[in-house]
N, C-alpha and C positions, 0 to 999 in steps of 0.2 A: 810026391805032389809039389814038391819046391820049384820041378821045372816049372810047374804053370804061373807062377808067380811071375819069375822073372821074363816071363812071354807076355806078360797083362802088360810090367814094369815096360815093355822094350815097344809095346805096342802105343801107349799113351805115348812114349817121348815120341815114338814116329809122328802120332797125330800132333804132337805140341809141334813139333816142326816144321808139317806140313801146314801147320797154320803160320808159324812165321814165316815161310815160305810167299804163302799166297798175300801176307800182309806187305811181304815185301815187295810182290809181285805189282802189288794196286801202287804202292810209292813211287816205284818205278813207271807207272803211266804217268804219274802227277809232278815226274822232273822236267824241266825245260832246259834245254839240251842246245847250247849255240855253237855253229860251224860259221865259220867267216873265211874269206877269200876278197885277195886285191886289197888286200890292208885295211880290210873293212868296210870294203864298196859292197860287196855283197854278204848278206847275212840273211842264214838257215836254221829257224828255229824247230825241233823234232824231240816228243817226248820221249823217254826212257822205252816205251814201245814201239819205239825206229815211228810214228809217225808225223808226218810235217804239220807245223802248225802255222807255220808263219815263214814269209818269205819278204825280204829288206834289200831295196836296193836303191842304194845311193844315184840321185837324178846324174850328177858328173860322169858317171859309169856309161851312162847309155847313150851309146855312138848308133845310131839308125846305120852308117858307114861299118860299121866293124859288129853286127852283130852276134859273131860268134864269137868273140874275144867275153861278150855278156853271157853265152850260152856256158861258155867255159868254166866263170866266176860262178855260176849256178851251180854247175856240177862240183867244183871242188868246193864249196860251201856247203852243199847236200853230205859228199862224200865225207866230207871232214866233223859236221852233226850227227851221221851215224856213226862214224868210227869211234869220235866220244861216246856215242851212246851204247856200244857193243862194250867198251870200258866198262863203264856202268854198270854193266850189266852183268861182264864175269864176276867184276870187286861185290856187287853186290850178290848177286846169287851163288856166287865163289863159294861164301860161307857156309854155304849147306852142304857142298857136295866135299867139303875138305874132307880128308880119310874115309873117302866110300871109294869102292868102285864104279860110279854109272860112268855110263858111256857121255859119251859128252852132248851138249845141248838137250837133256831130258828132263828142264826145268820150264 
């Protein structure tokens, strides 16, 4: 009967995990997350959940004449908030999946 012990043992740390897991999961909505472009003409702010919260853009920037040059500054400002945030996101949830097998992204 000793296997059943260490199956109780193996089944709590799963659940201690999956609670650190989903705590870390809520942290990660509650980070705020900046992308900039154009040397800080434009700035994209996006939580730890890829979503936007806030969009910044410097009056100097906006040419009515050149308005995709602004459309541009958006995109890599957006681009560059999620890509910090997909950081974020492996460093932080990294930590669970260190020495397991899952497939990736089944956090």
């Amino acid at each position: 009967m000793r296997g059943m012990g260490n199956m109780q043992n193996m089944m709590k740390q799963m659940q201690k995990m999956q609670k650190k897991m989903e705590e870390a999961q809520v942290e990660l909505g509650e980070q705020k997350i900046e992308g900039t472009a154009g040397g800080g003409m434009v700035t994209v702010i996006v939580t730890g959940h890829k979503e936007i919260i806030d969009v910044k853009i410097k009056e100097e920037v906006v040419d009515p004449d050149d308005v995709e040059m602004l459309q541009d500054l958006v995109l890599a400002a957006t681009n560059d908030a999620l890509k910090k945030a997909d950081e974020l996101t492996n460093k932080t949830m990294g930590q669970f999946t260190k020495g397991m097998n899952l497939p990736g992204g089944l956090f």
